[in-house]
BAVEXPA-534903 format. One record per residue (C-alpha): x negated, y, z; residue in one letter. Coordinates in steps of 0.25 Angstrom, whole numbers, padded with zeros to 4 digits, always signed. Layout:
# residues N
XYZA;...
END
This chain:
# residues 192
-0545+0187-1403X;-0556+0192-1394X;-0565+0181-1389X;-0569+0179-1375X;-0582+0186-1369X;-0592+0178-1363X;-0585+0186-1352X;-0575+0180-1353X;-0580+0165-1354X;-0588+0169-1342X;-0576+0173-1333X;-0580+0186-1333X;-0571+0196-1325X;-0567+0208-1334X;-0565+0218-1324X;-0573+0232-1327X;-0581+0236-1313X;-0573+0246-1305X;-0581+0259-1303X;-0582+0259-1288X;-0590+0246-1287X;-0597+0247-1299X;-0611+0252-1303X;-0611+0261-1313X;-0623+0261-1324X;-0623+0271-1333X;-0633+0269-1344X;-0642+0278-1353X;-0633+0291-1353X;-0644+0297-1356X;-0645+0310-1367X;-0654+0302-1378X;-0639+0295-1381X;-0633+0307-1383X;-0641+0314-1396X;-0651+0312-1405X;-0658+0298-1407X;-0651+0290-1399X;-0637+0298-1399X;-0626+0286-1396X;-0613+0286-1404X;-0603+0289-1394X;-0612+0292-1382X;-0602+0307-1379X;-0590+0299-1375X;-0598+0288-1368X;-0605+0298-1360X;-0592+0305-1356X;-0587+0290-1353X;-0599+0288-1344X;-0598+0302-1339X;-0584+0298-1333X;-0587+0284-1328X;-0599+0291-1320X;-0589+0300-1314X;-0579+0290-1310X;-0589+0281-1306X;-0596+0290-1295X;-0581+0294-1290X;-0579+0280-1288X;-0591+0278-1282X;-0600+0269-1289X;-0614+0268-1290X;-0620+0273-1303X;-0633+0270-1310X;-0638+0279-1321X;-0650+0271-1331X;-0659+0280-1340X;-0665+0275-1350X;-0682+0278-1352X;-0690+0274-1364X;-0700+0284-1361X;-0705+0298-1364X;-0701+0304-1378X;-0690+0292-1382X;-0676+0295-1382X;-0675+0291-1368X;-0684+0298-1360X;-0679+0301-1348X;-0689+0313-1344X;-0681+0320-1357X;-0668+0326-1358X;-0665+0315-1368X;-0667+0304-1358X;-0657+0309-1348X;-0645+0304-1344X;-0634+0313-1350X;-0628+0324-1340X;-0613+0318-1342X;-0619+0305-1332X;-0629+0312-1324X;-0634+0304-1313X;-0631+0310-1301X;-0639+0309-1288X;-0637+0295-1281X;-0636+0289-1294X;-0648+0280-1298X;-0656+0283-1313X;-0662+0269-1319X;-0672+0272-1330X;-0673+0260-1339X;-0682+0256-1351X;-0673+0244-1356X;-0659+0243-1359X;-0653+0235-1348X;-0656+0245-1338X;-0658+0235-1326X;-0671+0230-1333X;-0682+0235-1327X;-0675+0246-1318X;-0667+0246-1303X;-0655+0246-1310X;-0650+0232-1305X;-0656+0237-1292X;-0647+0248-1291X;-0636+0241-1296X;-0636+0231-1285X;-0639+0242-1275X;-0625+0249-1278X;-0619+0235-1276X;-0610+0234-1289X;-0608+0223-1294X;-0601+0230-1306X;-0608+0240-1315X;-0603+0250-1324X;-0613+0251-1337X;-0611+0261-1348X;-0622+0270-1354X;-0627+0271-1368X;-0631+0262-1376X;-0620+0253-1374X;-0627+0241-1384X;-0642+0245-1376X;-0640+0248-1362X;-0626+0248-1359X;-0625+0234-1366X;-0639+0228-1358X;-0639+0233-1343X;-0622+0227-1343X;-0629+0214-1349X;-0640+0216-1338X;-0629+0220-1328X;-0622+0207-1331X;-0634+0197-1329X;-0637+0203-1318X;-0624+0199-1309X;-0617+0215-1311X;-0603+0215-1318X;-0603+0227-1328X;-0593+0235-1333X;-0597+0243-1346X;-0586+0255-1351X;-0587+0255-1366X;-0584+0269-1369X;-0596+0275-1358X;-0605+0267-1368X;-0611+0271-1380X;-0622+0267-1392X;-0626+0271-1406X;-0627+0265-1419X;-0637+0255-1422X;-0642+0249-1435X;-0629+0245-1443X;-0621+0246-1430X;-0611+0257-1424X;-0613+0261-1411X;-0598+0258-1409X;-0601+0244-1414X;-0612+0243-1407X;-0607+0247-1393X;-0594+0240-1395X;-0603+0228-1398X;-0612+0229-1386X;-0599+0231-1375X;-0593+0220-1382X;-0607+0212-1378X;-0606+0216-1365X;-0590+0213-1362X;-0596+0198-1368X;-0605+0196-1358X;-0609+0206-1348X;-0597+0215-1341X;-0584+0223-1342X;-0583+0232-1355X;-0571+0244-1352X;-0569+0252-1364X;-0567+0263-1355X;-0574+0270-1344X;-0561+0274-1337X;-0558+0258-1337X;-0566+0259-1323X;-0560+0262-1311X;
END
């Protein structure tokens, strides 16, 4: 038998954020995850997740923050490259705010929690790459800072690490999350 969450001990709600009065945060779709170096185990299908979750997200009218990862000029994450893009199949489109970041919550340092409460969502929607990196701290940082997140599992992805699977090792960090910090769907299509 399964034990309870902190979640759970806390009175938590388990109720996923419904995509109309949610803020949707998509993290670190960006081309480095999807080849050479930092090629994520998975990162297709999660991208075609998140590439469907953006569409119904915009139909039903929620706000939408896309965060870009920069470490700088010739790392796997420079966002003056090709590489350090955020992948065609979640795009920004205009309207739709860009955070660069330089850390993996991506309200440290940034406007992000500025925007978030501009939109006016209590609820945020977090999926992005990688889910035990940026995914798994900026819902953390969400939580602490008073917004109810909701992360769909399959719009996530990670890579293996050390003795670790990258299935083990983002099945490990959502389960940290749904412990302590939001709503984990294992299905994008969950939200409505």
């Amino acid at each position: 038998m399964a034990s309870k969450t902190l979640r759970d001990l806390g009175g938590a709600d388990h109720v996923p954020a419904a995509l109309a009065s949610s803020t949707l945060v998509l993290v670190d779709y960006q081309n480095t995850y999807t080849r050479g170096v930092m090629e994520l185990d998975g990162w297709k299908p999660a991208l075609e997740a998140a590439s469907d979750l953006l569409s119904r997200a915009r139909e039903a009218g929620a706000a939408v923050i896309h965060v870009q990862h920069d470490d700088g000029e010739g790392s796997p994450y420079d966002i003056r490259t090709e590489i350090g893009e955020i992948h065609p199949g979640v795009a920004p489109v205009e309207g739709e705010p860009v955070v660069v970041k330089q850390a993996p919550d991506a309200f440290h340092g940034t406007d992000l929690g500025r925007l978030v409460d501009e939109a006016g969502n209590e609820t945020v929607i977090v999926a992005g790459f990688m889910t035990h990196m940026c995914v798994a701290y900026t819902t953390a940082s969400a939580a602490l800072r008073g917004n109810k997140p909701t992360v769909p599992a399959d719009a996530c992805a990670t890579r293996s690490i050390v003795d670790v699977s990258a299935d083990e090792l983002h099945r490990s960090a959502l389960a940290a999350i749904a412990d302590a910090y939001g709503v984990v769907v294992p299905s994008h299509t969950a939200l409505t």
